[in-house]
C-alpha positions as CSV (number, residue, x, y, z in Angstrom):
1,X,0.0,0.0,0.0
2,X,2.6,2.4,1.0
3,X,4.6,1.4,-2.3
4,X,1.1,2.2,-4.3
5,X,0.9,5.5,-2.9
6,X,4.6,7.0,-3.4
7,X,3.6,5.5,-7.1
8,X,0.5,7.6,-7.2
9,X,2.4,10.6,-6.1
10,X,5.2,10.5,-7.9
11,X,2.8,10.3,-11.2
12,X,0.7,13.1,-10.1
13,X,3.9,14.9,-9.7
14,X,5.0,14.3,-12.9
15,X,1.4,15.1,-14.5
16,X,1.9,18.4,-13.5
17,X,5.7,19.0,-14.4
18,X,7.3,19.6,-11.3
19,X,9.5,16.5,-10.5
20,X,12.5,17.3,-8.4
21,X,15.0,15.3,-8.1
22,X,16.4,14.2,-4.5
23,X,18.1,17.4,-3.8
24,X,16.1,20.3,-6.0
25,X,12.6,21.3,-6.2
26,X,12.7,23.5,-9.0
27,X,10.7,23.0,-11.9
28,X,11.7,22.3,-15.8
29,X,11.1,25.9,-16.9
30,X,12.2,27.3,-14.0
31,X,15.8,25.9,-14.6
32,X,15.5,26.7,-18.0
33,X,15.6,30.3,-16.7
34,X,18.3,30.1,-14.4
35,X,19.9,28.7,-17.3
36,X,18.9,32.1,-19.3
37,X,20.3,34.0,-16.3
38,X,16.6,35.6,-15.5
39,X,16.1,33.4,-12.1
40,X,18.7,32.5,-10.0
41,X,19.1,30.1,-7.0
42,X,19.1,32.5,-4.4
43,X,15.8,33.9,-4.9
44,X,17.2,37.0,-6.5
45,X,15.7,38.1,-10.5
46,X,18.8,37.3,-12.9
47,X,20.6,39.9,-14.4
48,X,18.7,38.7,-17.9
49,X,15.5,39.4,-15.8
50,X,13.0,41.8,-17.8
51,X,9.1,43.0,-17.4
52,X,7.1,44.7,-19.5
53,X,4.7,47.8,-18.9
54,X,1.2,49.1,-20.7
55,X,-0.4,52.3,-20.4
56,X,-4.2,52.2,-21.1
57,X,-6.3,55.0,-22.2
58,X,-10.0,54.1,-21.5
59,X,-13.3,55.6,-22.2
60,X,-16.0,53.6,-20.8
61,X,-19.9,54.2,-21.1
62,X,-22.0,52.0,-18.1
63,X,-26.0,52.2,-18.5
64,X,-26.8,50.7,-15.5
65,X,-30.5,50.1,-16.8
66,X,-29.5,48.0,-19.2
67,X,-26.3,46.1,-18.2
68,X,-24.5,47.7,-21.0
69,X,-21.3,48.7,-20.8
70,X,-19.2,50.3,-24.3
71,X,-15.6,51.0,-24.1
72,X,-12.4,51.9,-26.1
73,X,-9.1,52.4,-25.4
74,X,-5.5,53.1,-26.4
75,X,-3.2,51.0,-25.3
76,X,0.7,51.6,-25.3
77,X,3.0,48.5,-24.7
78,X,6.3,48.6,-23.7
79,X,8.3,45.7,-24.8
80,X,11.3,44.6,-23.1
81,X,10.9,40.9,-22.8
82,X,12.3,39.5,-26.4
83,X,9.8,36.8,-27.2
84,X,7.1,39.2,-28.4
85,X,9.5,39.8,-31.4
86,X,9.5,35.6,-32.3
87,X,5.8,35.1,-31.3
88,X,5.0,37.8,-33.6
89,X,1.3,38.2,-31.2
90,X,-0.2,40.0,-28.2
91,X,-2.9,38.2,-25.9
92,X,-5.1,40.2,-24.3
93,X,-7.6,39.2,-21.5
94,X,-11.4,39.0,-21.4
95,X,-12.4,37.8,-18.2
96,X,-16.1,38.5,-18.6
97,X,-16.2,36.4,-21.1
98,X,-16.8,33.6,-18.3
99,X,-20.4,35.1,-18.9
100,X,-20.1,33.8,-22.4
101,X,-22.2,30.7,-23.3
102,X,-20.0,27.7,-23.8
103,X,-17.1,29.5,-21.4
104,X,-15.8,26.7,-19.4
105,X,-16.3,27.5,-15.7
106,X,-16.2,25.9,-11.9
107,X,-17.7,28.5,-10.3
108,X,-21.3,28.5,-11.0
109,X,-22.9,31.6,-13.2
110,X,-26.9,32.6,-12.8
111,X,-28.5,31.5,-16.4
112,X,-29.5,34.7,-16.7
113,X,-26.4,36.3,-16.8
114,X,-25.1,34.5,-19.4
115,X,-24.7,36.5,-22.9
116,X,-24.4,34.4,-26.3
117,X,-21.7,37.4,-27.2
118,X,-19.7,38.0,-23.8
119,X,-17.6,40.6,-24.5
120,X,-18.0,41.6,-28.2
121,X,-14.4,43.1,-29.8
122,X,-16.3,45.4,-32.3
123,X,-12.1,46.5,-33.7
124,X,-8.9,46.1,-32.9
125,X,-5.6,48.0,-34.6
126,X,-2.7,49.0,-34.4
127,X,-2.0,53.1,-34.6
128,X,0.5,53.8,-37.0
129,X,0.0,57.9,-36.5
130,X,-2.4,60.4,-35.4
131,X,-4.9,59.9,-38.3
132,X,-4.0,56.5,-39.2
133,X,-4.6,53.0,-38.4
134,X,-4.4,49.6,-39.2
135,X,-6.7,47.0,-38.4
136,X,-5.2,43.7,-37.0
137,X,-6.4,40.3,-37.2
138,X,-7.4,38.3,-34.0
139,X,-8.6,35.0,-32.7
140,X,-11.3,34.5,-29.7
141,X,-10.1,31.8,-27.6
142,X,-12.4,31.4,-24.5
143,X,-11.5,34.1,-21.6
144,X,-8.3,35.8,-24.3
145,X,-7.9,37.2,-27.7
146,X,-4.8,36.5,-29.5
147,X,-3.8,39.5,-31.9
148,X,-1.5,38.8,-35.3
149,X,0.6,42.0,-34.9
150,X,3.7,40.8,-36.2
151,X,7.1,41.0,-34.9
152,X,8.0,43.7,-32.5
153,X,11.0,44.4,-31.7
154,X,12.8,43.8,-27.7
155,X,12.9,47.9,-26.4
156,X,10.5,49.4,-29.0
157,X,6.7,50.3,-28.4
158,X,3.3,49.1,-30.3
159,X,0.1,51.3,-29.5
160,X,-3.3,48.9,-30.0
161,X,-6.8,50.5,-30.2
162,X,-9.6,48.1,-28.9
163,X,-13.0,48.7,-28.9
164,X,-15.7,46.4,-27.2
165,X,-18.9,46.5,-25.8
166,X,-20.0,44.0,-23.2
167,X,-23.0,43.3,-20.1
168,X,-22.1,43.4,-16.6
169,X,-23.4,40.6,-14.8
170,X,-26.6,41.5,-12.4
171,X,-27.3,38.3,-10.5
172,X,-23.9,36.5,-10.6
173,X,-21.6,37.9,-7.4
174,X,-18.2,36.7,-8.8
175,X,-16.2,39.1,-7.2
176,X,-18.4,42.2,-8.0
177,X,-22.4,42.6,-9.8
178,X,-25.0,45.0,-8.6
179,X,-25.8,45.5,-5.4
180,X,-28.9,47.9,-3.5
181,X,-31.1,49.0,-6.0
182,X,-28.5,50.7,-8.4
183,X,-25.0,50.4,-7.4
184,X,-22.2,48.3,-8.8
185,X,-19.4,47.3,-8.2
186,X,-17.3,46.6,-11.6
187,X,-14.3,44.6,-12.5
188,X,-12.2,43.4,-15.2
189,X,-14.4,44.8,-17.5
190,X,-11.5,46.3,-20.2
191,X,-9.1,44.1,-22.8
192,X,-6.1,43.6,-20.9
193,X,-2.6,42.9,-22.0
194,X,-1.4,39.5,-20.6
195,X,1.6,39.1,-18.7
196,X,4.6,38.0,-20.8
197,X,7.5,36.3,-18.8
198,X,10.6,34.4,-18.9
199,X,9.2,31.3,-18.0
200,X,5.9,30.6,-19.0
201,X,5.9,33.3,-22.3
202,X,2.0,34.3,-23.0
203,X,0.2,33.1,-19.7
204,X,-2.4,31.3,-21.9
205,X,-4.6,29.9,-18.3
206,X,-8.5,30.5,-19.1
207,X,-10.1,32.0,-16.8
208,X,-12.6,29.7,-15.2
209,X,-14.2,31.7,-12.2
210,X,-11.6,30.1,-9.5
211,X,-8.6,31.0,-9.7
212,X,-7.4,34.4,-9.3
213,X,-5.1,37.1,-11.9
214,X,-1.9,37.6,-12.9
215,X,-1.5,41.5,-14.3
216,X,1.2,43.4,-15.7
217,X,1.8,46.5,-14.2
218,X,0.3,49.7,-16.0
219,X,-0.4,52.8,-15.9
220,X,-3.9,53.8,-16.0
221,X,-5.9,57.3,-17.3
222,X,-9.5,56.6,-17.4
223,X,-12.8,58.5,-18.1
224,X,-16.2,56.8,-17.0
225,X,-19.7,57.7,-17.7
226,X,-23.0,56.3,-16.0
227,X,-26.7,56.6,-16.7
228,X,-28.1,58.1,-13.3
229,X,-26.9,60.7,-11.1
230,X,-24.4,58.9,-9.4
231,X,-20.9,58.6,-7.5
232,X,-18.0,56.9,-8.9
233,X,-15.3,55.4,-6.7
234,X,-12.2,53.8,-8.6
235,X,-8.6,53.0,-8.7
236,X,-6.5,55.6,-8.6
237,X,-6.9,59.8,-7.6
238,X,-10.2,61.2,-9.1
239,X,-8.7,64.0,-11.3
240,X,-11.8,66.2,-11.6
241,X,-13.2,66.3,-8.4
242,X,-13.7,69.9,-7.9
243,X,-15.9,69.8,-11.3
244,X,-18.4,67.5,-9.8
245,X,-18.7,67.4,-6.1
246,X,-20.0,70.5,-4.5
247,X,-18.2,72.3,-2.0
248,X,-20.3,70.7,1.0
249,X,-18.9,67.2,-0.3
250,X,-15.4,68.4,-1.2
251,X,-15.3,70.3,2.2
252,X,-16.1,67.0,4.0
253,X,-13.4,65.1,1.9
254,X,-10.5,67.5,2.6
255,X,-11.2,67.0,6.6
256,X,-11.4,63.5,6.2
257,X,-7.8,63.4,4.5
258,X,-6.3,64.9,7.4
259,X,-8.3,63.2,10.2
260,X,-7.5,60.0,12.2
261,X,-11.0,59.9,12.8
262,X,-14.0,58.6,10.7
263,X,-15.8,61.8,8.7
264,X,-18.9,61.1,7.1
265,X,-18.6,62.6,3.7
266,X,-21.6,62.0,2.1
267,X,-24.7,61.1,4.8
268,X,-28.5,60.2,3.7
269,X,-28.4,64.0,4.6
270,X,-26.5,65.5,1.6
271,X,-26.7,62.4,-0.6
272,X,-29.0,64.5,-2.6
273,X,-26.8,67.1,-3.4
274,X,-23.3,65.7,-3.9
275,X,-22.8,66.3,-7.4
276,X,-23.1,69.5,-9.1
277,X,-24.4,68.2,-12.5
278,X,-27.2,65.5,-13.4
279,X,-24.4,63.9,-15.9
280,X,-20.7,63.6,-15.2
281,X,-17.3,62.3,-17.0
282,X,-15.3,60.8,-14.0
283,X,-11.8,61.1,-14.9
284,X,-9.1,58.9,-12.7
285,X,-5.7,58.3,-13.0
286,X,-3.0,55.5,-11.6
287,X,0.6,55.2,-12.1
288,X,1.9,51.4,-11.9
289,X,-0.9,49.4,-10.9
290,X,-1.8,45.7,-12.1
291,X,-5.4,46.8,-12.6
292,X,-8.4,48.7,-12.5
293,X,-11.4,48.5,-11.3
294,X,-15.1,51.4,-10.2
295,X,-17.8,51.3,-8.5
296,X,-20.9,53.3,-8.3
297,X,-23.9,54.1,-6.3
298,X,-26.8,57.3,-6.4
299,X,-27.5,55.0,-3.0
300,X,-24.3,54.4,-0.6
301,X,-23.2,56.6,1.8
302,X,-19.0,57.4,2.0
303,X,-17.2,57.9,5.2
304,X,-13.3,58.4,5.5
305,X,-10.6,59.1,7.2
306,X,-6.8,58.7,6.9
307,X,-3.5,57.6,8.5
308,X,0.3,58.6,8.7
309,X,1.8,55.6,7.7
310,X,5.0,54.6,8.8
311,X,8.1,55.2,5.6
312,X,5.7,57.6,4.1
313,X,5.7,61.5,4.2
314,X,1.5,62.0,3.1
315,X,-1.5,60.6,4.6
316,X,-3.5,57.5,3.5
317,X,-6.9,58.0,2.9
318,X,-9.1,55.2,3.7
319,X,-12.7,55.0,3.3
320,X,-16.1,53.1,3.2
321,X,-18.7,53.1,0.7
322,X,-21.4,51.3,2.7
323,X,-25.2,50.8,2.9
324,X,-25.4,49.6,6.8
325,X,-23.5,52.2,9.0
326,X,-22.0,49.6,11.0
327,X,-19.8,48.7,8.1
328,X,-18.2,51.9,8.2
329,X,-16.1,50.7,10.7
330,X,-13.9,48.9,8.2
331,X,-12.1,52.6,8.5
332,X,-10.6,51.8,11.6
333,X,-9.8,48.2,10.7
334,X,-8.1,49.3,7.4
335,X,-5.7,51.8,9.1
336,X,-4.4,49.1,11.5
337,X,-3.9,47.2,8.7
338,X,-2.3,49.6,6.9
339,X,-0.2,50.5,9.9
340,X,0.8,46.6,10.6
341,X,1.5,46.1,7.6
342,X,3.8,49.6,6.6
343,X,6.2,49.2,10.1
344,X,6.0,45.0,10.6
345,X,5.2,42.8,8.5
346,X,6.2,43.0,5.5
347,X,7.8,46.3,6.8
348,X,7.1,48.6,3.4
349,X,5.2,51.4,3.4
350,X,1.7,50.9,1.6
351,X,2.4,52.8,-1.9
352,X,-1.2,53.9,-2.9
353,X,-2.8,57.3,-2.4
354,X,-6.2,55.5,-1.0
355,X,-7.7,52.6,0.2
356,X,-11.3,52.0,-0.1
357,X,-13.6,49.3,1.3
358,X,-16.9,48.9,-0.8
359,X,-20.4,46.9,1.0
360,X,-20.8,44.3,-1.9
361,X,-19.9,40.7,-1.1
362,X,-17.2,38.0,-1.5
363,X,-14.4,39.7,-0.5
364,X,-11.9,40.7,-3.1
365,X,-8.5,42.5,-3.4
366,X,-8.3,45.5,-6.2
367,X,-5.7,48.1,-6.3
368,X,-7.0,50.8,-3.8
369,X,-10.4,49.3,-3.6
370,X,-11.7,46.1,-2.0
371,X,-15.2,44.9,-1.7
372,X,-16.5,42.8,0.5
373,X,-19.8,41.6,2.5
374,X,-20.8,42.9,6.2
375,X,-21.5,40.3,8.1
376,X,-22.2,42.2,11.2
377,X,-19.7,40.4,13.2
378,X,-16.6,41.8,14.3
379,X,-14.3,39.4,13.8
380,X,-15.6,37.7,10.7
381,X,-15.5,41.7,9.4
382,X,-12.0,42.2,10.7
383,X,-10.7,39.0,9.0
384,X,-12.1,40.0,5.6
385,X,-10.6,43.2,5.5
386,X,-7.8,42.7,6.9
387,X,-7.2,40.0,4.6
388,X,-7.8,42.1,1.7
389,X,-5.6,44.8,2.9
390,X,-2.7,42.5,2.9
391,X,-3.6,41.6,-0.8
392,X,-1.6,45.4,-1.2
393,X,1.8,43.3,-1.2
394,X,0.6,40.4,-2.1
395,X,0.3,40.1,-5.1
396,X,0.0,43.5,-6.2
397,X,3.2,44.6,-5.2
398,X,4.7,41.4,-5.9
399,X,3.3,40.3,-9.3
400,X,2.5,36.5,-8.2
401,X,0.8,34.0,-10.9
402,X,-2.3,33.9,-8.7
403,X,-4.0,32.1,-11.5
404,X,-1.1,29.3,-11.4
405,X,-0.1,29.4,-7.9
406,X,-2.8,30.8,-5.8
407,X,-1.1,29.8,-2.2
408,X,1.9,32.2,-3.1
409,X,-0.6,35.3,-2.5
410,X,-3.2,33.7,-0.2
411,X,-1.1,31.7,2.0
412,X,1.3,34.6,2.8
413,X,-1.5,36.9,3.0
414,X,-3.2,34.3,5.7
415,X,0.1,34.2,7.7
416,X,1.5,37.5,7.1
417,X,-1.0,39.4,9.2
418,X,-2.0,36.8,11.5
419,X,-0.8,37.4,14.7
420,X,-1.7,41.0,14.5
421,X,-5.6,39.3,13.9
422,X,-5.1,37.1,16.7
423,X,-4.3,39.9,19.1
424,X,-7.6,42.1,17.9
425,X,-9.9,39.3,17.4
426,X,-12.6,39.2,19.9
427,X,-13.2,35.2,20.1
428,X,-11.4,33.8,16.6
429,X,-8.3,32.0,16.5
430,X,-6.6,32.3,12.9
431,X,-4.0,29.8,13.3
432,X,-6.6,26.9,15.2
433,X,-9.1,27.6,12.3
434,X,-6.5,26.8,9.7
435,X,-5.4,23.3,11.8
436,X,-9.1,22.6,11.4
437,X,-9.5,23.3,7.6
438,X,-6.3,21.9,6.4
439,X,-7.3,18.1,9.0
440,X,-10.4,18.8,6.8
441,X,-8.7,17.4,3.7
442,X,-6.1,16.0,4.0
443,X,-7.1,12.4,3.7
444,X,-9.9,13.1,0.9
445,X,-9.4,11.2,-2.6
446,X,-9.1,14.3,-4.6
447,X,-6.4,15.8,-2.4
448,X,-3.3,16.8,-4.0
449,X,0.2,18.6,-3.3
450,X,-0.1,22.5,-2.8
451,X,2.2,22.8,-5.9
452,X,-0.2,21.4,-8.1
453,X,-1.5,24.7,-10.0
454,X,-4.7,26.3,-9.5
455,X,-6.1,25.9,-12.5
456,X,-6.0,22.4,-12.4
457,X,-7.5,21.4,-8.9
458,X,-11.3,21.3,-9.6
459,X,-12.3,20.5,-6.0
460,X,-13.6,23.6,-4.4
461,X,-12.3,22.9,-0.6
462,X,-9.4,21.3,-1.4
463,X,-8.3,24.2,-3.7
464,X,-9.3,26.2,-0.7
465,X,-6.9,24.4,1.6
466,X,-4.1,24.4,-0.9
467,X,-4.6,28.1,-1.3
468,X,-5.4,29.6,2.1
469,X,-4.8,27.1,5.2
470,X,-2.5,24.8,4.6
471,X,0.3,27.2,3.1
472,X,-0.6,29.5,5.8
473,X,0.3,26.6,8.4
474,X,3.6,25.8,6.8
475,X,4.3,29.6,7.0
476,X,3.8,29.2,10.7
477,X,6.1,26.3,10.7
478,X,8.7,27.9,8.9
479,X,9.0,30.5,11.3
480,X,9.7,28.8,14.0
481,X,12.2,26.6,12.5
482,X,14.1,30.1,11.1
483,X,12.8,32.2,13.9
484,X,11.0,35.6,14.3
485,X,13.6,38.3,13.1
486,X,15.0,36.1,10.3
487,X,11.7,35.7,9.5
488,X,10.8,39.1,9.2
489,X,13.9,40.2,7.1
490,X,13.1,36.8,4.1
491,X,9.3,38.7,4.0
492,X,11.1,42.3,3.6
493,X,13.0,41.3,1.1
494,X,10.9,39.3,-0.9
495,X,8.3,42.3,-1.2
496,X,11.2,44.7,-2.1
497,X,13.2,42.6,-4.2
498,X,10.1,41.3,-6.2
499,X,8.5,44.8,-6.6
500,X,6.8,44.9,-9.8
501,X,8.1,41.6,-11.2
502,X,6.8,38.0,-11.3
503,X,7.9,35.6,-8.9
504,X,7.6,31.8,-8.6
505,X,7.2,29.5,-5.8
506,X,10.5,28.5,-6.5
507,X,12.1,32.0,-6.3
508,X,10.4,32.5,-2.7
509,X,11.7,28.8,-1.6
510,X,15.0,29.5,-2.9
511,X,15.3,33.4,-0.5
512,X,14.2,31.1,2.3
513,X,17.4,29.1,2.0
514,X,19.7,32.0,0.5
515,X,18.6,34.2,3.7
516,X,18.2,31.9,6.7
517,X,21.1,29.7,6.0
518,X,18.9,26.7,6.9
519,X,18.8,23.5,4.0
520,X,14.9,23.7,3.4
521,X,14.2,21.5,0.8
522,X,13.2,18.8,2.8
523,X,10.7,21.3,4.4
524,X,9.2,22.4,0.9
525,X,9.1,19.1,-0.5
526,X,6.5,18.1,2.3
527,X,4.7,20.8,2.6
528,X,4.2,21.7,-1.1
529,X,5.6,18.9,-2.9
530,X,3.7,15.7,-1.5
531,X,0.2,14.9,-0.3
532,X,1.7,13.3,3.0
533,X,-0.8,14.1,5.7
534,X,-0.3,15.5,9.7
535,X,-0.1,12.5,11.9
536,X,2.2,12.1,14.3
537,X,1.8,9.0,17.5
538,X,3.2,8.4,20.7
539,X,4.9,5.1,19.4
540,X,6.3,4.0,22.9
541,X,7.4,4.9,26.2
542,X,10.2,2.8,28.0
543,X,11.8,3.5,31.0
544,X,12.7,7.8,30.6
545,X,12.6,7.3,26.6
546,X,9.8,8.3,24.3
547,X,9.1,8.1,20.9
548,X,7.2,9.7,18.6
549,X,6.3,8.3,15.1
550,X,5.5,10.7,11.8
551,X,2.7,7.6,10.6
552,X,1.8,10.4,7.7
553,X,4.7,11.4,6.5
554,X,4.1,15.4,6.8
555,X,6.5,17.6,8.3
556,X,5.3,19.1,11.8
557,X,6.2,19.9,15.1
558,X,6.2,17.8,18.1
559,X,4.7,19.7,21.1
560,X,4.9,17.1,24.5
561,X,3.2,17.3,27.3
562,X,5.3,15.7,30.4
563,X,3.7,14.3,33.4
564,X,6.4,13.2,35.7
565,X,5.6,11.0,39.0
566,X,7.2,13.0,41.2
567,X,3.9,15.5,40.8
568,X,5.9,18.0,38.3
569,X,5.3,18.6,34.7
570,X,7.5,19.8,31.4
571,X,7.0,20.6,28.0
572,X,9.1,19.5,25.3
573,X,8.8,20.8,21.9
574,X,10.9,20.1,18.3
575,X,10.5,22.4,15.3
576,X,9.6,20.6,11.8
577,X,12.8,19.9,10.7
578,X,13.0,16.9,14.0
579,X,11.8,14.7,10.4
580,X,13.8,14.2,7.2
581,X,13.6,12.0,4.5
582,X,14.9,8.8,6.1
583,X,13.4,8.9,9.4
584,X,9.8,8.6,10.5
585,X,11.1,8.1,14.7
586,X,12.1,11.1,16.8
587,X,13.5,9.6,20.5
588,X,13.4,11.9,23.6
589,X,15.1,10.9,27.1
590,X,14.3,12.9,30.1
591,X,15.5,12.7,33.2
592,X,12.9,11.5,35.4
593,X,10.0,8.7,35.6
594,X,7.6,9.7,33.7
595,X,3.5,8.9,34.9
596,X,1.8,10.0,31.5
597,X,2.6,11.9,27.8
598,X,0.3,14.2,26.1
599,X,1.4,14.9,22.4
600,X,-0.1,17.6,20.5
601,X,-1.9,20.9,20.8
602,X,-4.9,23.4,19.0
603,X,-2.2,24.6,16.7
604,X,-0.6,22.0,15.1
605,X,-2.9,19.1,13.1
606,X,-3.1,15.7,13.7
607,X,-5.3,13.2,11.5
608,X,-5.9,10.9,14.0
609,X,-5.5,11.8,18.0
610,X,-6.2,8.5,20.0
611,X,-2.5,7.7,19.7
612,X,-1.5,11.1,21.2
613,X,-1.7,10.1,25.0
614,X,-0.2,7.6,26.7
615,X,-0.6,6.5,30.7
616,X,1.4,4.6,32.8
């Protein structure tokens, strides 16, 4: 049996192309790179190491009454990374197309949100001047486009014009729809230039509703129209504000940028008149983002504040767009967030002007905006936006392949902030929830390694686990194997090293080793690698000896409870690294008769617990 099951690992490994061999963990392409001298093996970018960069020009058109939503835009790509010159195409993403009947999808879509045209692509060229153009060819497939542009060269420009029209989604919550009567919260509702990379080239992944993005850093200037009289809140500074709010709104918007307290900008009292004109072009702006995304309401109310942050010489503003007032205090929450999170962990100041917290549901990340349910309870709220906070870093500071890799973002942004949860929750317990999650699925048929990528695992919890928990709990194990400060400097680094680039799981394994001196591989391999499970037993006590068996194979501490006879107690504990590859027996010798063991405790998980006491 145990020979049938390193079988069916091993081929599951190799199914998804990451065997290592006994001493490496670093995938094919990934030493292909090395090899290219854009990765290294100390977690460093190679000295080959190139990104590219976009900057969009967008004019969109939403009427709200009818779900329609017409756009065009200018887009100016930067080329530094030399395929584009061989592949001789761009791909561009259209993630609303998973509203597109006949779009492969996991997450489920209401019926009637499903279009037969998705997003339509009514032109696409490529400017040759001011006056002229010329039209490019282009293929649909499913969630991309792939545009014939022919070969451009590494260092030059090409400047696209797209035009499209497309419905936003009413019923269907995946990760923003309408909410209230008349307010929406909109997302990846533009064409957008793929990420190119050393490794992977064109990230071809479909989108099919679970996993996350990958962006390219941009920048972004954007005009938006709406049918209604209504309020626009988006990524990036509002350029024209003074055209559009009146002078009560702007008035309450200027105190709010210098308060540490919450100032209600606009109440159900002024609501009315916050806008000068029934019609309005909202005009926003955003230097090197990965994305963009608006809302808009004529219904929510906006509170705000903002916060000194700690490495930064302006105030943060943070705000609420809300419907209940009690979710305004997602204010307070995001500023110690932001404050954790600028002077700890990861220890880099927050680099956006704004950060604001929409009422909608789900909970997702956006540059400068989140949105996310109320749930009315404080802890459940505190999580969420906390959570999304952290999503700042990662990935939108680090470029992570979420759609590849989603437990690079999630499981750092799990543990990153978690003790900082821990000491402001009111009766939640981040790290006990995620024992309980990951013991959830660890022994399930359709479990598989962390590593495997996101696209690929199909089971909803499990891909859960993979992402969030389990990642999260390695994290936690790491730590205290490396310890607290050394700990701190491999998460500072990381976030400043990979600042606008792409890294792999591989590049944040190898920093682990590079920075902490510590051989880790044997640590990665079980945690990510393998779909050994937590299980550890108290396998005998003789005489002052006891020993404690890994019967699943994964790699976690041993925390011991001592009973002695004498009436005295102790507790004994070994970091993760106790196990290696060729031994599944750790021996402990104390120094006194012992009456009774107790192995195990809230925080670290263990498949099955009747073998965790023993009694004399």
């Amino acid at each position: 049996m145990k020979r049938l099951k390193l079988f069916f690992t091993a081929l599951l490994l190799f199914s998804f192309g990451v065997v290592f061999a006994q001493s490496d963990y670093n995938c094919r392409e990934f030493k292909r790179a090395i090899n290219a001298k854009t990765r290294t093996l100390t977690g460093q970018p190679g000295e080959n190491y190139k990104t590219n960069f976009a900057e969009y020009k967008i004019n969109v058109s939403f009427d709200t009454q009818n779900n329609k939503l017409e756009g065009q835009e200018y887009v100016v790509y930067h080329v530094n990374e030399s395929r584009l010159s061989v592949a001789g195409k761009i791909v561009m993403n259209l993630y609303r197309n998973i509203y597109k009947k006949g779009t492969p999808r996991i997450r489920a879509c209401n019926v009637e949100d499903i279009t037969d045209e998705g997003v339509e692509i009514l032109e696409v060229s490529k400017v040759i001047s001011d006056t002229e153009k010329k039209e490019l060819k282009f293929s649909e497939n499913g969630t991309q486009i792939v545009i014939s542009c022919g070969g451009v060269n590494e260092g030059s420009t090409i400047t696209l014009f797209v035009k499209w029209r497309t419905r936003i989604a009413e019923n269907t919550h995946l990760r923003g729809g309408k909410y209230g009567n008349d307010s929406w919260f909109v997302p990846y509702f533009f064409p957008q230039i793929a990420v190119l990379d050393d490794v992977f080239g064109w990230d071809n992944v479909q989108h099919s509703g679970n996993e996350e993005f990958v962006f390219e850093r941009s920048n972004y200037d954007v005009n938006i129209q709406t049918t209604g009289k209504k309020v626009i809140w988006a990524t990036g500074e509002l350029v024209n504000k003074n055209e559009i709010f009146s002078k009560e709104i702007l008035d309450n918007w200027n105190r709010a940028l210098k308060s540490d307290s919450k100032v209600d900008i606009i109440s159900s009292q002024n609501l009315s008149r916050a806008l000068k004109n029934e019609k309005n072009t909202w005009h926003f702006k955003a230097d090197s983002v990965p994305d963009f995304v608006f809302a808009c309401s004529d219904e929510m109310l906006w509170s705000g504040a903002s916060v000194l942050l700690k490495g930064n010489k302006k105030r943060t503003f943070v705000s609420s767009v809300f419907f209940h007032n009690g979710f305004s205090r997602t204010i307070d929450m995001t500023r110690k967030t932001l404050e954790y999170l600028s002077a700890e962990r990861p220890g880099v100041p927050y680099p956006y002007p704004h950060l604001t917290v929409f009422e909608g549901s789900g909970g997702m990340e956006f540059p400068m905006m989140i949105n996310e349910d109320f749930d009315n309870d404080y802890d459940s709220d505190f999580f969420t936006t906390s959570h999304e906070v952290t999503h700042s870093y990662f990935p939108f500071l680090t470029g992570m392949y979420q759609n590849r890799f989603g437990f690079m973002d999630e499981g750092l942004t799990m543990y990153v902030p978690q003790y900082f949860q821990n000491k402001l929750f009111k009766h939640r317990n981040i790290i006990e929830s995620a024992v309980r999650n990951t013991e959830y699925t660890q022994t399930m048929s359709e479990n598989t390694p962390i590593i495997t990528p996101s696209y690929s695992q199909t089971h909803l919890w499990v891909f859960t686990v993979n992402s969030y928990y389990k990642p999260q709990l390695a994290y936690t194990y790491l730590e205290d194997i490396v310890g607290e400060k050394v700990m701190d400097n491999i998460l500072n680094t990381f976030t400043t090293t990979w600042l606008g680039k792409h890294p792999l799981p591989y590049d944040f394994f190898n920093m682990c080793e590079k920075i902490s001196g510590v051989d880790l591989k044997y640590f990665f391999k079980s945690w990510f690698f393998s779909v050994d499970v937590p299980d550890l037993a108290i396998a005998q006590v003789k005489d002052k000896t006891i020993s404690i068996e890994n019967k699943g194979g994964l790699m976690v501490p041993i925390y011991l409870k001592v009973n002695y006879q004498d009436g005295t107690s102790e507790t004994i504990e070994r970091n993760a690294l106790c196990w290696n590859a060729s031994n599944n027996m750790v021996n402990m010798t104390v120094s006194k008769a012992i009456s009774s063991v107790e192995l195990g405790n809230s925080q670290i998980p263990d498949m099955d617990s009747k073998d965790n006491v023993w009694t004399k």
